[in-house]
N, C-alpha and C positions, 0 to 999 in steps of 0.2 A: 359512331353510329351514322348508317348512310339511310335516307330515308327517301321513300321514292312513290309521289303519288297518284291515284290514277280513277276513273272514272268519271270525270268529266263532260259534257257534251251538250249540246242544246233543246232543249225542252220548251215544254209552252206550257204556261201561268196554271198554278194548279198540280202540275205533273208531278213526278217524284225522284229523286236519283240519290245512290250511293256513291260516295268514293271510299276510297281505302288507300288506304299508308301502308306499305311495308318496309320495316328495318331491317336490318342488319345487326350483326350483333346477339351475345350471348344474354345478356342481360338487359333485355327488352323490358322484361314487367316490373323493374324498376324505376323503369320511366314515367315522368308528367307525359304527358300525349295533348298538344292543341293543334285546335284547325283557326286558321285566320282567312283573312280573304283582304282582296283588293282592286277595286275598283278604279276605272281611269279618273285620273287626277286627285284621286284619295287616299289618304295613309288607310295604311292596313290597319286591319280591323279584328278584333277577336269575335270568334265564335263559338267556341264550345273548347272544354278541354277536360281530359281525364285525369288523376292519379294512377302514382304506382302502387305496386304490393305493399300494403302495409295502412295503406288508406284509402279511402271510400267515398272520394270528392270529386264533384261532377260539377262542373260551371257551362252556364251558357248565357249568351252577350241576350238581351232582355228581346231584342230582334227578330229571335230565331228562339227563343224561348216556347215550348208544346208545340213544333213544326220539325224541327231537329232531334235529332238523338245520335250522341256517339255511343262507341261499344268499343270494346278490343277485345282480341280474340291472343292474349300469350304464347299460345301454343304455336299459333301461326306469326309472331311478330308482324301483328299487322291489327291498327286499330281504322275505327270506320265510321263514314258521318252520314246517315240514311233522312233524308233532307227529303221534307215533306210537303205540300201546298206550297212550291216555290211559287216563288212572285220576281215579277221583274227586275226589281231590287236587289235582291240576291243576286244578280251578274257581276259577275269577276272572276279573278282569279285564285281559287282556293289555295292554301300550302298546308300542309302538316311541319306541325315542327316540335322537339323534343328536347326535356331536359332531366336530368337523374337528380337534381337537388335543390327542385321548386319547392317553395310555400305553398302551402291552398292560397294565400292571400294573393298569391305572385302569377298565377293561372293564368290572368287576363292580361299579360303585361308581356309583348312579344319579346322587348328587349330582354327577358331571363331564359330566352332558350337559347341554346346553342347550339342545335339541330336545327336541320330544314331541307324542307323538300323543294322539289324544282317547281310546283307547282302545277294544277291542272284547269283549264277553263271551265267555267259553266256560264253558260248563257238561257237566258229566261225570258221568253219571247210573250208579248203582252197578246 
């Protein structure tokens, strides 16, 4: 699975932006789907992620909790993070990243994917 993601760009406090992931790949809606992020001089950080076909589990990092929403869209192998009242704080670098045989419990934990995206910036101007 190649996974490549995009939307990005710089906004001011308050604003709103989506990015979106697309895969590669027949077997997309078997996929975990999360987005992490990382800030300079910060380990990466979870923030939201999906399940695949067969379950119904949505997580998000307490952060970005009623500001965020992912989605994904199957049909289009491409899932997406419509990121709301950003704040400054949120600046970094998002990734998507993917795996076919996560735990719900394993969601927030980057070390269990083995997909990943190149990454796209968002900047949040105060």
């Amino acid at each position: 699975v190649q996974l490549q993601a995009s939307g990005g760009g710089l906004v001011q406090a308050g604003d709103s932006l989506r990015l979106s992931c697309a895969a590669s790949g027949r077997t997309f809606s078997r996929y975990t789907m999360g987005w992490f992020r990382q800030a300079p001089r910060k380990e990466r950080e979870f923030v939201a992620a999906i399940s695949g076909l067969g379950r119904s589990a949505i997580r998000y990092s307490d952060s970005v909790k009623g500001r965020f929403t992912i989605s994904r869209d199957n049909a289009r192998n491409t899932v997406f993070l419509q990121m709301s009242s950003l704040k400054p704080e949120d600046t970094a670098v998002y990734y998507c990243a993917g795996d076919q045989n996560l735990i719900v419990s394993s969601m927030s934990t980057p070390d269990e994917y083995d997909y990943w995206g190149q990454g796209t910036q968002v900047t949040v101007s105060s």
